[in-house]
VOGU-3710 file (C-alpha; in Angstrom, 3 decimals, decimal comma):
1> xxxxxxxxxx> 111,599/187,450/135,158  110,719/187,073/131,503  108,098/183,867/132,612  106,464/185,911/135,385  105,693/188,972/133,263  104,136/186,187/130,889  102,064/184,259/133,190  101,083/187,713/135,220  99,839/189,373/131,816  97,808/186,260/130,923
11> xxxxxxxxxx> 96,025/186,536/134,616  95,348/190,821/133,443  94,201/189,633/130,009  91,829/186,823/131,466  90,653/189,355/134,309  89,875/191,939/131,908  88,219/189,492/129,211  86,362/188,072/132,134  84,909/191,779/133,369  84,077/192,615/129,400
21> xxxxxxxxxx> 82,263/189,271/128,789  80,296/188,736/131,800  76,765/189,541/131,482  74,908/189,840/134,955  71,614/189,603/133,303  72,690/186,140/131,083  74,242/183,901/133,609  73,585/180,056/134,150  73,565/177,471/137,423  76,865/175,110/136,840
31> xxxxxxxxxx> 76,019/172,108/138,254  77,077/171,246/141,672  79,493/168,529/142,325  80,114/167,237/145,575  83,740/166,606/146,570  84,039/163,198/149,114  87,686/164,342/149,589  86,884/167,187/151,630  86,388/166,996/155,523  82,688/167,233/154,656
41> xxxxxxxxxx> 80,805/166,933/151,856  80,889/169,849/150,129  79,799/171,472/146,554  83,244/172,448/144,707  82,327/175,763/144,797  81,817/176,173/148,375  85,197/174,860/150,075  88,154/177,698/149,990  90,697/174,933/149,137  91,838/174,689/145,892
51> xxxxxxxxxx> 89,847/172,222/144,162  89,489/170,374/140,870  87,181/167,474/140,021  87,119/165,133/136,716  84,423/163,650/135,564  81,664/162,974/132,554  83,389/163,593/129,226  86,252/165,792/131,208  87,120/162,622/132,599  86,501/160,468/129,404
61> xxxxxxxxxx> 88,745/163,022/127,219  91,486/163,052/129,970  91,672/159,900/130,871  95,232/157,854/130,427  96,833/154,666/131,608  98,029/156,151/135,046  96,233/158,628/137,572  99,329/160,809/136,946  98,880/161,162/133,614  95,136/161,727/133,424
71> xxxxxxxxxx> 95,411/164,661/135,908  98,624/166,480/134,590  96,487/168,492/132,250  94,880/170,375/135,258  96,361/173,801/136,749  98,842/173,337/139,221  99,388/169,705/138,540  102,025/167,421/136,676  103,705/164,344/136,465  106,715/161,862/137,363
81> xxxxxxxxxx> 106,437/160,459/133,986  108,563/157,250/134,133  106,589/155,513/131,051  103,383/154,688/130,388  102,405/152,594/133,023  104,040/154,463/135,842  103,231/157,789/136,878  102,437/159,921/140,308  100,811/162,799/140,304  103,008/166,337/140,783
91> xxxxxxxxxx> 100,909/169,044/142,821  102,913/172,422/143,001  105,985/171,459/142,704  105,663/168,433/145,379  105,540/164,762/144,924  106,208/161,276/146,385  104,937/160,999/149,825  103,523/164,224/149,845  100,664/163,965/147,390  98,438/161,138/148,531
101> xxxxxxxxxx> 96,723/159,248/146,340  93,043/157,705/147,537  91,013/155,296/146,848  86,624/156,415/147,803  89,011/158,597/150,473  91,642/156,004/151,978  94,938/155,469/150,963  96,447/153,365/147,997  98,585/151,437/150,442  100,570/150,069/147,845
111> xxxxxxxxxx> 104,639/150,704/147,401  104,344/153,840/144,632  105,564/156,418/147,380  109,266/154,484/147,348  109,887/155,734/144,103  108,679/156,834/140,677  108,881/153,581/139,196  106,755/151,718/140,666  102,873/152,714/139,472  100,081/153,022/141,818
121> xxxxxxxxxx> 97,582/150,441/142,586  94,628/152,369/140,989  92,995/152,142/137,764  91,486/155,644/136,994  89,400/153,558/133,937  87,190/152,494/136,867  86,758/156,230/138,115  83,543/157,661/138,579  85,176/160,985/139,086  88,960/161,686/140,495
131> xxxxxxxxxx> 89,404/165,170/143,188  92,208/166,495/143,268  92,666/169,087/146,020  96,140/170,905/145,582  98,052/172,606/148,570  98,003/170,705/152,192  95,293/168,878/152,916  97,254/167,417/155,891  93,996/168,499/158,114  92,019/165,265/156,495
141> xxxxxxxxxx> 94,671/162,929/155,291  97,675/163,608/158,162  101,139/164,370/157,240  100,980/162,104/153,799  99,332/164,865/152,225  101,341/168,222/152,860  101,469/168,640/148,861  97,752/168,023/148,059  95,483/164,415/147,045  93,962/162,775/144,243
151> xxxxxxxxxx> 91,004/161,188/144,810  90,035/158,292/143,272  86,068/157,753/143,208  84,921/154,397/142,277  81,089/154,313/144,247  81,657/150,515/144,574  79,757/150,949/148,135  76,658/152,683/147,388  74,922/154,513/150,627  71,612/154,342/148,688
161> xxxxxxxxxx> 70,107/151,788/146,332  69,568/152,043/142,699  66,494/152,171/141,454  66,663/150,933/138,332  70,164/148,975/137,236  72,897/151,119/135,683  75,936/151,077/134,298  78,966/151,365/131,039  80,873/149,876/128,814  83,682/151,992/127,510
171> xxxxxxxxxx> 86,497/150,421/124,562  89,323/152,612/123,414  92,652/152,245/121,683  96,122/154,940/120,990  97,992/154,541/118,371  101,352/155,559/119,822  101,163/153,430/122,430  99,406/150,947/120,484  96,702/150,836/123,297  93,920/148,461/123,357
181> xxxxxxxxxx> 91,634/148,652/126,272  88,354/148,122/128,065  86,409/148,928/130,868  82,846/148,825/132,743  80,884/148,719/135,609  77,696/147,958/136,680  75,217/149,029/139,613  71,865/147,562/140,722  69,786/146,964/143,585  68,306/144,138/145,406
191> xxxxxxxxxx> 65,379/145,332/147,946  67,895/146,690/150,719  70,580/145,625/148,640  72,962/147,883/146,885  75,534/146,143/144,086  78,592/146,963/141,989  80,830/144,689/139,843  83,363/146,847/137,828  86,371/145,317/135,774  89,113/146,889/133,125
201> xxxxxxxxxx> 92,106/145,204/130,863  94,632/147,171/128,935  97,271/146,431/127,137  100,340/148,720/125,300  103,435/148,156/123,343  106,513/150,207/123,372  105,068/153,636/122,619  106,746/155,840/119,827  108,522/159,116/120,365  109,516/161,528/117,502
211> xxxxxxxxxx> 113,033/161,134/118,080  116,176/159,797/119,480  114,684/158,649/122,997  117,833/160,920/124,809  117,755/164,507/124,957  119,719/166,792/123,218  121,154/168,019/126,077  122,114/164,663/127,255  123,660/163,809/123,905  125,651/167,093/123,418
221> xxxxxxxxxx> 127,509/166,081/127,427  128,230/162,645/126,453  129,937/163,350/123,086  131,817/166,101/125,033  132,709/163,581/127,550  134,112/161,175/125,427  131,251/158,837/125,576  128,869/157,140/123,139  125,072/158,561/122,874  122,512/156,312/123,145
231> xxxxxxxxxx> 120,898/155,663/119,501  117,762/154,089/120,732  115,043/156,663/118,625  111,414/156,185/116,661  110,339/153,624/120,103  111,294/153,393/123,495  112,043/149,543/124,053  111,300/147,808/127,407  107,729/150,563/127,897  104,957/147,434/127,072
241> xxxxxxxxxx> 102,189/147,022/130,022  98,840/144,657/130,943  97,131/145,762/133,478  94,109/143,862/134,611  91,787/145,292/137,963  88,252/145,275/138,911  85,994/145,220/142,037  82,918/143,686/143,513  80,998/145,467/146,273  77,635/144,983/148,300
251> xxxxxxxxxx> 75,660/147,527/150,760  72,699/147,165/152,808  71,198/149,869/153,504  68,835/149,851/156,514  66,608/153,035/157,464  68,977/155,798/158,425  72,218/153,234/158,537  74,059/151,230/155,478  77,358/148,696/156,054  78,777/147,458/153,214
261> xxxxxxxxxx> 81,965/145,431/151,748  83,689/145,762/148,736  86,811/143,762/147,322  89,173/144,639/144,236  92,047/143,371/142,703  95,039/145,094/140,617  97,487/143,139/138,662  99,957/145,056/136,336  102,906/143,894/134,733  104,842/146,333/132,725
271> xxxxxxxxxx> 108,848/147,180/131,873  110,833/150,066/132,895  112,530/151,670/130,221  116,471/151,562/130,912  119,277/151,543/129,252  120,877/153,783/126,509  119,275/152,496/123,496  121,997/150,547/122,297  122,155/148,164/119,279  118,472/149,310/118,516
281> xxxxxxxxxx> 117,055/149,762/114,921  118,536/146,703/113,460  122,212/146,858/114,291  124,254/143,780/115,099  125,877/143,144/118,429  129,213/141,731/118,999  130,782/140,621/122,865  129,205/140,193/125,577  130,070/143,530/127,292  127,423/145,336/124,357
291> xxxxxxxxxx> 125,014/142,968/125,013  124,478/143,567/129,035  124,553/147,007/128,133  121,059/146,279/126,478  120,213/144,056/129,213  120,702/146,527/131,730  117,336/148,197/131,080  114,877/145,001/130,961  113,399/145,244/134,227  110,344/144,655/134,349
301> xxxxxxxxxx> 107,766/144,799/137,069  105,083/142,416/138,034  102,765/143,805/140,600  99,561/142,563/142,579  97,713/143,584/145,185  94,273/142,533/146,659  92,123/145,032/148,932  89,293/144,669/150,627  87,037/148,135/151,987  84,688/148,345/154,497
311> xxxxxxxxxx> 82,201/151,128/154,854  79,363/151,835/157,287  76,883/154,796/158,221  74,511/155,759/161,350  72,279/158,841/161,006  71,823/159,665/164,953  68,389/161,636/164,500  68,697/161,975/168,258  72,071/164,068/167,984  71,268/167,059/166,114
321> xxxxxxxxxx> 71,346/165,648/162,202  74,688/163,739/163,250  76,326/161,669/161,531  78,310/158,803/162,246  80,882/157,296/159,194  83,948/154,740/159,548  85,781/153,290/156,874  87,904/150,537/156,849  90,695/149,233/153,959  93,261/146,216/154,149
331> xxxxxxxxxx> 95,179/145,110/151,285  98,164/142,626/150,529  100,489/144,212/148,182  103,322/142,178/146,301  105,723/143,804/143,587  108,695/141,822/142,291  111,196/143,710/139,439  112,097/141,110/137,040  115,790/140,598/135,581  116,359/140,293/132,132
341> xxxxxxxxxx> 116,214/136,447/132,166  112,974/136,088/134,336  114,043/135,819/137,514  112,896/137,934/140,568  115,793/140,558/141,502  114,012/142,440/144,282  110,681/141,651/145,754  108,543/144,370/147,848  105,762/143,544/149,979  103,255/145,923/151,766
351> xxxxxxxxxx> 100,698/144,750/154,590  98,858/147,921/154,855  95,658/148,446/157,067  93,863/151,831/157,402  90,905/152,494/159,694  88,812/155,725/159,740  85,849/156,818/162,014  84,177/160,439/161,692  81,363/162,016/163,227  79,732/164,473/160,746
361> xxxxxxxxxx> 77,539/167,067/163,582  74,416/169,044/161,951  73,810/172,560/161,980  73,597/174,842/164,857  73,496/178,426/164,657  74,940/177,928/161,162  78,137/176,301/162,364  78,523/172,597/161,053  81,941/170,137/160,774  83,247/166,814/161,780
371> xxxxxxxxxx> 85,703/165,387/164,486  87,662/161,935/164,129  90,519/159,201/164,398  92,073/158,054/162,041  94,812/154,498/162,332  97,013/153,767/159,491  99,800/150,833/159,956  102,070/149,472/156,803  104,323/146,520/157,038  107,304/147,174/154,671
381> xxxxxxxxxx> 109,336/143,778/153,515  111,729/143,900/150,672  113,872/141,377/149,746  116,896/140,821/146,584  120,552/142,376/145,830  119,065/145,631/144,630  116,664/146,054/148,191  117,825/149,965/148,635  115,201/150,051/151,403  115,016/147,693/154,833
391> xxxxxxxxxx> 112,390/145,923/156,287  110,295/147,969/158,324  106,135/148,994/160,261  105,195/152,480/160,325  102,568/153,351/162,421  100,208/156,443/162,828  97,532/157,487/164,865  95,812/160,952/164,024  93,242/162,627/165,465  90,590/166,070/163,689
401> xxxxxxxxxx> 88,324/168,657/164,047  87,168/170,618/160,992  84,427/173,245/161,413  82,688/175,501/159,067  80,055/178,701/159,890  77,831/179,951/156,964  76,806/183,557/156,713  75,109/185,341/154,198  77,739/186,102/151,711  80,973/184,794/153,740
411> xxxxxxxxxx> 81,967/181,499/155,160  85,108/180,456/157,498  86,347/177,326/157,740  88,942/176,342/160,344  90,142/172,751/161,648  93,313/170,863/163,742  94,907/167,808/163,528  97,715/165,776/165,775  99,172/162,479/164,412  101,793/160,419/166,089
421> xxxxxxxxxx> 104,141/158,614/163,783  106,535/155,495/164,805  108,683/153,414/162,170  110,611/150,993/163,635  112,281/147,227/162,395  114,974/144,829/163,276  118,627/147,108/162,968  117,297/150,262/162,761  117,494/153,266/165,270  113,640/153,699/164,608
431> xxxxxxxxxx> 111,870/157,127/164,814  108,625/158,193/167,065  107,627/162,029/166,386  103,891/164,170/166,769  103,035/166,590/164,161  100,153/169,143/164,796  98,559/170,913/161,510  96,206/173,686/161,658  93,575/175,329/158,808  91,991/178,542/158,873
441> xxxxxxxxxx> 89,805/179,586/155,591  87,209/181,752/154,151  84,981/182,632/151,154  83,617/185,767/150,239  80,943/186,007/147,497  81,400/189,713/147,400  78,915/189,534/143,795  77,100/186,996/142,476  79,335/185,693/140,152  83,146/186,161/142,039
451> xxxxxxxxxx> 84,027/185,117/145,586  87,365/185,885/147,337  88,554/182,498/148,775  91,698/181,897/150,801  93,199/180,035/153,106  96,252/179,696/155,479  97,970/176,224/156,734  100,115/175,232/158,816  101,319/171,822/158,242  103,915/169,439/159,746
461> xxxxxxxxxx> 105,254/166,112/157,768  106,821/162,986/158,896  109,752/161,844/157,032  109,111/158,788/155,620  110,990/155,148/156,186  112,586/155,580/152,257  114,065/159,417/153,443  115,370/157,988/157,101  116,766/154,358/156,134  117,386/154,044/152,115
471> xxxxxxxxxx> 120,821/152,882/151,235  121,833/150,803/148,293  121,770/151,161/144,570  117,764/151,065/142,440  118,473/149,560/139,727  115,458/150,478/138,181  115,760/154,347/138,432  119,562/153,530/138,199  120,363/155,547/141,615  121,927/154,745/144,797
481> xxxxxxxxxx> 120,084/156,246/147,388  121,184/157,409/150,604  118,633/158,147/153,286  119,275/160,032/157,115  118,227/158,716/160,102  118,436/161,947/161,962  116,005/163,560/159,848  113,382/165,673/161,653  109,899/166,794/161,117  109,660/169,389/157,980
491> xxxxxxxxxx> 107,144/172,154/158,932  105,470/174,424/156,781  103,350/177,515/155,939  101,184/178,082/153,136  98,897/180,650/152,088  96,417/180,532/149,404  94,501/183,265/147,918  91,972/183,056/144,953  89,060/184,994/142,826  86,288/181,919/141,897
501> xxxxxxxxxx> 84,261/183,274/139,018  81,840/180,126/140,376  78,388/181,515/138,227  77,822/183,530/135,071  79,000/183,505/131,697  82,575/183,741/132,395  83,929/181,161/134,845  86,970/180,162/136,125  89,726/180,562/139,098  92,974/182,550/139,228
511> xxxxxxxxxx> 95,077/181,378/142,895  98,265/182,589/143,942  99,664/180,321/146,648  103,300/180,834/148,570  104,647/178,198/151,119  108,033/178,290/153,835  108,947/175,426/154,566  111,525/174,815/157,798  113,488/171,522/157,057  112,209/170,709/153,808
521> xxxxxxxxxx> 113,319/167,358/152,537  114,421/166,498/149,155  116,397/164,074/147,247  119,424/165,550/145,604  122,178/164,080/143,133  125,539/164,829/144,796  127,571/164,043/141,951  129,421/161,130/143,130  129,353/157,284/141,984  128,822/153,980/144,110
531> xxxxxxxxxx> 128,610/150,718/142,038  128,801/152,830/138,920  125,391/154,216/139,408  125,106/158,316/140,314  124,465/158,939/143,685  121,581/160,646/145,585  121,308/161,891/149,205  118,006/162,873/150,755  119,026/166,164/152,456  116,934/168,631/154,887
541> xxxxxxxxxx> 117,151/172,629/154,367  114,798/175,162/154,552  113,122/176,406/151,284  110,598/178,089/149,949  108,000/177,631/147,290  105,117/180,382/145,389  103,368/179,787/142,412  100,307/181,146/140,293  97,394/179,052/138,783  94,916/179,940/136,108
551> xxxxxxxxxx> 91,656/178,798/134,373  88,866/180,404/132,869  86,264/179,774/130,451  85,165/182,403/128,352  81,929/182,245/125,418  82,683/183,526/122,236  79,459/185,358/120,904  76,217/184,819/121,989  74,623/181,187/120,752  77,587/180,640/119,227
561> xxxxxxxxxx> 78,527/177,341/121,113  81,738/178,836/121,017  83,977/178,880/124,047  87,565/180,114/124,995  89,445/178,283/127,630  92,350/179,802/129,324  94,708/177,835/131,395  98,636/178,784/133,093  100,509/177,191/136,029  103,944/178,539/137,444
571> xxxxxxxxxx> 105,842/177,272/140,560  109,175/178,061/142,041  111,307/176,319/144,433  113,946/177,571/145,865  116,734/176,611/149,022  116,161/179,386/151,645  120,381/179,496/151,811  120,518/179,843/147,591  120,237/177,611/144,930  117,206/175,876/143,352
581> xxxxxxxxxx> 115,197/172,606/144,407  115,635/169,452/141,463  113,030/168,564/139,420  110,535/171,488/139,705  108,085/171,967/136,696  108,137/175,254/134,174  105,991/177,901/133,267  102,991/176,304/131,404  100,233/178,697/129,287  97,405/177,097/127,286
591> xxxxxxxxxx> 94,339/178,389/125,350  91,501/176,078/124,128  88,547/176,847/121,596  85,801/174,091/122,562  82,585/173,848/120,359  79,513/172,214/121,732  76,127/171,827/120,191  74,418/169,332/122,353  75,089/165,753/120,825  78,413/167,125/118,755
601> xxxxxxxxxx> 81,373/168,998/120,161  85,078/169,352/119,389  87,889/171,704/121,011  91,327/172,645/119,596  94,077/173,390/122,824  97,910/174,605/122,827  99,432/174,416/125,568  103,178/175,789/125,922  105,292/174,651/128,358  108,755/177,007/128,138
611> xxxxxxxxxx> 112,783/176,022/128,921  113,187/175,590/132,538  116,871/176,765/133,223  116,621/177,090/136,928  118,114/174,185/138,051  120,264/172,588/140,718  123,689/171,250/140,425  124,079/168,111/138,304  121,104/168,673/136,905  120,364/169,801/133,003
621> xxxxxxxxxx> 117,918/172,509/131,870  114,692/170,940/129,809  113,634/172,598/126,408  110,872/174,261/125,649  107,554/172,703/123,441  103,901/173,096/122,561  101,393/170,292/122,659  98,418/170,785/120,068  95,771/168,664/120,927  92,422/168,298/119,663
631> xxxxxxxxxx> 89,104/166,450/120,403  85,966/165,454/118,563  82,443/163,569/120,561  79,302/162,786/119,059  76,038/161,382/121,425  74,277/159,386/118,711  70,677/158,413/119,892  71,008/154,474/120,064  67,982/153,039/122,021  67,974/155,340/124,857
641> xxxxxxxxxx> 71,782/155,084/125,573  73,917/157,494/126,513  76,596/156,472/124,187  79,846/158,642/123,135  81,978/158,215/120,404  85,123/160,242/120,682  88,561/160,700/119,046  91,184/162,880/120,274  94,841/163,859/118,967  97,781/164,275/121,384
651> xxxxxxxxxx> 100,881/166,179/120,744  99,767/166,450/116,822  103,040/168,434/116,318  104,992/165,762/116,934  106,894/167,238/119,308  110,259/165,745/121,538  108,143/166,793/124,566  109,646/165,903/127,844  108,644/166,492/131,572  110,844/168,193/133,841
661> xxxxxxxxxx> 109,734/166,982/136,919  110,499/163,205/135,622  113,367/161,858/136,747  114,073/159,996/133,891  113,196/163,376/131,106  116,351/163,333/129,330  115,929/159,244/128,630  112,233/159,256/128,259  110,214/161,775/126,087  106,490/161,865/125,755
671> xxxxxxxxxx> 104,905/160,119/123,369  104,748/161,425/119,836  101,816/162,384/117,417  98,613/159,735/118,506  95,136/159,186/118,245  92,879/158,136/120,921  89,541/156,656/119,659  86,547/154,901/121,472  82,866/154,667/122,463  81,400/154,596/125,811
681> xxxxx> 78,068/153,006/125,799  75,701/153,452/129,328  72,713/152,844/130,257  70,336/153,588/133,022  71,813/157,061/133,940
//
């Protein structure tokens, strides 16, 4: 009660500060970002879904080995955290197979969905910008995305041709994770010929935490218990990554029609940090049984995948403006977790093929959208002792309409999807089940600056082949899983209502969102042991989620260059029947003061992120702690370059920071006090 009267006066004191600071007579045009995620192309400002996008030095400042990472700063969004160099993005509360993750707008088809250790096959160094639309976006993306998407935008087929040849070079390094890394692309045109090469390599070492690596908490039950604590502290051992990807596209680009081919590679090899930290700091071992305890946690992971895209476009003049896009994406994924003495334990492979065709209709009496099919088909193969999963092919076939009518100060936006989902291989009693999802949505710029937007969805998600068929220990999130076969579809409801403050002085967004879902399914510990690792059972009840989400950006004196940013996220999930859902995030406030003077600007943010104590059984409560971060950029005027030199402090209070919604948070803190610093040099823009 205490967090909600918290977050709900920081929404009053932002309203309030927002109706005594805006100015209707001193207001200025933001500029207008198109989001590719959306069923059409449409400005940020204009879609009634939730929507953030990242990019320019928002991207550059937030950016962070893994797309999890580099988005958890947003409202509404957090993190699996399980290391540096793996990490899935949280949206309200959900994860795994409900927030998809995209590459230019089709799926990742890699193996991250199966669990949090494994990282997704996307470099976000090699983003133009990343979209991340939160709530169900099932009407675009089918049942994968009940939760929400991040978008990952790399341009690598251009639908126009440069004119002139463009492009960046971008080198940065962190101290606590010891990061070295670089990254750039570059885009030029041929007479009808559009090009992109892009390319990035990083490497880390263990990363340092403030602390002993285990909780508190977790100490405090193990000395009760009887047991011995871990004493692994100051680094957490087995965390080192390299991760090299790039891409190489081409488009032609006729009059009124473009085709074009692109093909990347990702190849990551980092560990996953196990174990209980014994023998660390210098101390001597003695018999074997204390050295495979410090065994136990070198896994490590080496990962490749290879994807080609395919993209083409037909303006059809003679239908009204209409548009005619498909999209095409293949890839051959490989991931192998590596035993302490080199050898391959368990090996995962992924065959995954996605094909998309839309036809984007002009205007006609103000009423504009897109209809479409969409095939996705993903060959599952994992072999080794430690395979919790079985072979298996999951198919779907979807099929959408999404329309939207423009009015004078209102616009609706409704759409429907069906998909048909089959997963079947050799033992298993297979499962074949339709899902129909439904939008309806509106805007209401009832004054120039503020529009009413809201939306209500009803979604329906597959289970996935991990939820219907695991069964056998994962070593490297040390759990043995336990799936159902008799698992059904989970349906849901959400509704979403906002006030966008899109123009003026003041801007910013304040949502309030609330969701029922009927057979929602989640992956609970049960308290019991098989092969001495805990057990978890993915289980199906009905539950229920709400939440608020805040940001606004306030000046601070006229000409000042002064700016307050105000930021706040709450969720709760909760079992219909009683009793809380695992792993969802806390109450999180921040406030920012950002000062920009055209080729110099810094900021100075706390954010707060307090105890969360509503838990489910066999799980502990996580401590409260406050991040203080702070940024510095400078634009110095080399040669006609855009160039950016930047440094940025993370967690400068050296806090033992850890993530709720992480499976492994009372093993694996954040990383301590670090500096990020870098230059991105580009040209042509």
């Amino acid at each position: 009660m205490k967090q909600n009267t918290l977050l709900g006066g920081a929404v009053l004191a932002a309203l309030a500060a927002a109706g005594a600071a805006a100015d209707p007579q001193a207001h200025h045009e933001l500029e207008e970002i198109v989001v590719t995620a959306t069923p059409i192309l449409m400005d940020r400002l204009s879609t009634a879904k939730p929507t953030t996008v990242l990019t320019g030095d928002n991207l550059l400042l937030s950016l962070a080995p893994t797309i999890g990472e580099t988005v958890s700063g947003e409202p509404g969004i957090r993190s699996t955290f399980y290391g540096p160099a793996a990490s899935r993005p949280i949206i309200r509360g959900l994860g795994g197979d409900r927030v998809q993750v995209l590459t230019d707008g089709l799926a990742s088809l890699d193996a991250s969905g199966l669990s949090e250790d494994h990282a997704v096959a996307v470099d976000p160094a090699l983003a133009d910008q990343v979209e991340i639309i939160r709530g169900p976006a099932t009407l675009v993306y089918g049942s994968g995305a009940a939760g929400g998407l991040v978008n990952v935008v790399t341009n690598r087929l251009h639908e126009d041709v440069p004119t002139a040849p463009e492009g960046l070079i971008e080198v940065r390094g962190d101290t606590a994770l010891e990061e070295r890394a670089v990254a750039g692309r570059l885009d030029a045109g041929i007479g009808r010929l559009a090009l992109h090469l892009d390319g990035a390599w990083r490497e880390t070492d263990d990363y340092e935490i403030p602390g002993y690596a285990e909780s508190a908490r977790l100490r405090a039950e193990e000395i009760a218990e009887g047991e011995e604590p871990g004493e692994m502290r100051g680094k957490v051992d087995n965390s080192d990554s390299r991760t090299t990807s790039g891409g190489v596209g081409a488009s032609y680009v006729g009059d009124g029609w473009m085709v074009g081919l692109a093909y990347s590679r990702y190849d990551s090899r980092y560990g996953i940090p196990g174990g209980h930290g014994h023998g660390h700091e210098g101390e001597e071992h003695e018999g074997e049984e204390e050295q495979a305890q410090e065994e136990e946690g070198d896994i490590k992971i080496d990962m490749e995948q290879d994807r080609l895209d395919l993209a083409a476009r037909f303006d059809l003049g003679a239908f009204g403006g209409s548009v005619l896009r498909l999209r095409g994406a293949a890839n051959d994924y490989e991931h192998a977790e590596l035993e302490p003495n080199g050898e391959v334990g368990t090996l995962y492979q992924v065959d995954g093929r996605e094909l998309r065709a839309a036809l984007d209709h002009g205007r006609r009496d103000g009423l504009y959208g897109t209809f479409g099919l969409q095939w996705q088909e993903n060959d599952l193969v994992a072999r080794g002792e430690e395979a919790f999963i079985p072979d298996s092919r999951t198919r779907t076939l979807g099929a959408f309409l999404f329309e939207k009518r423009d009015y004078e100060s209102t616009s609706f936006e409704f759409g429907l999807r069906w998909d048909r989902q089959e997963i079947d291989g050799a033992g298993l009693p297979g499962y074949d089940d339709s899902s129909l999802n439904a939008s309806l949505g509106g805007l209401w710029q009832f004054s120039e600056p503020l529009a009413l937007v809201g939306q209500l969805v009803r979604s329906e998600r597959h289970p996935s082949a991990t939820e219907l068929y695991a069964d056998g220990p994962h070593a490297a999130t040390r759990q043995f899983e336990v799936g159902d076969a008799d698992l059904r579809t989970e349906r849901g409801v959400t509704a979403d209502l906002g006030l966008r403050l899109g123009t003026g002085a003041v801007t910013g967004e304040i949502r309030a969102f609330a969701s029922r879902y009927d057979g929602y399914i989640y992956l609970s510990p049960t308290g019991a042991e098989e092969d001495g690792l805990p057990v978890f059972q993915f289980l199906q009840r009905d539950a229920d989620f709400w939440g608020l989400e805040l940001e606004a950006e306030l000046p601070l004196g006229e000409g000042s260059g002064f700016t307050l940013g105000l930021s706040g996220d709450y969720v709760r999930g909760e079992l219909r029947d009683g009793g809380n859902l695992p792993r969802i995030p806390p109450l999180r406030l921040g406030a920012k003061i950002a000062w920009d003077r055209g080729d110099l600007g810094a900021s100075l943010g706390l954010e707060h992120y307090f105890e969360q104590d509503e838990v489910t059984a066999n799980e502990l409560p996580t401590d409260s702690f406050t991040l203080l971060e702070a940024d510095l950029r400078y634009r110095p005027r080399w040669g006609g370059t855009d160039t950016v030199l930047f440094l940025r402090g993370s967690n400068l209070l050296d806090e033992d920071a850890r993530v709720h919604s992480s499976p492994l948070k009372d093993e694996l803190p954040l990383p301590g006090r670090s500096l990020t610093a870098g230059v991105r040099i580009g040209f042509g823009r």
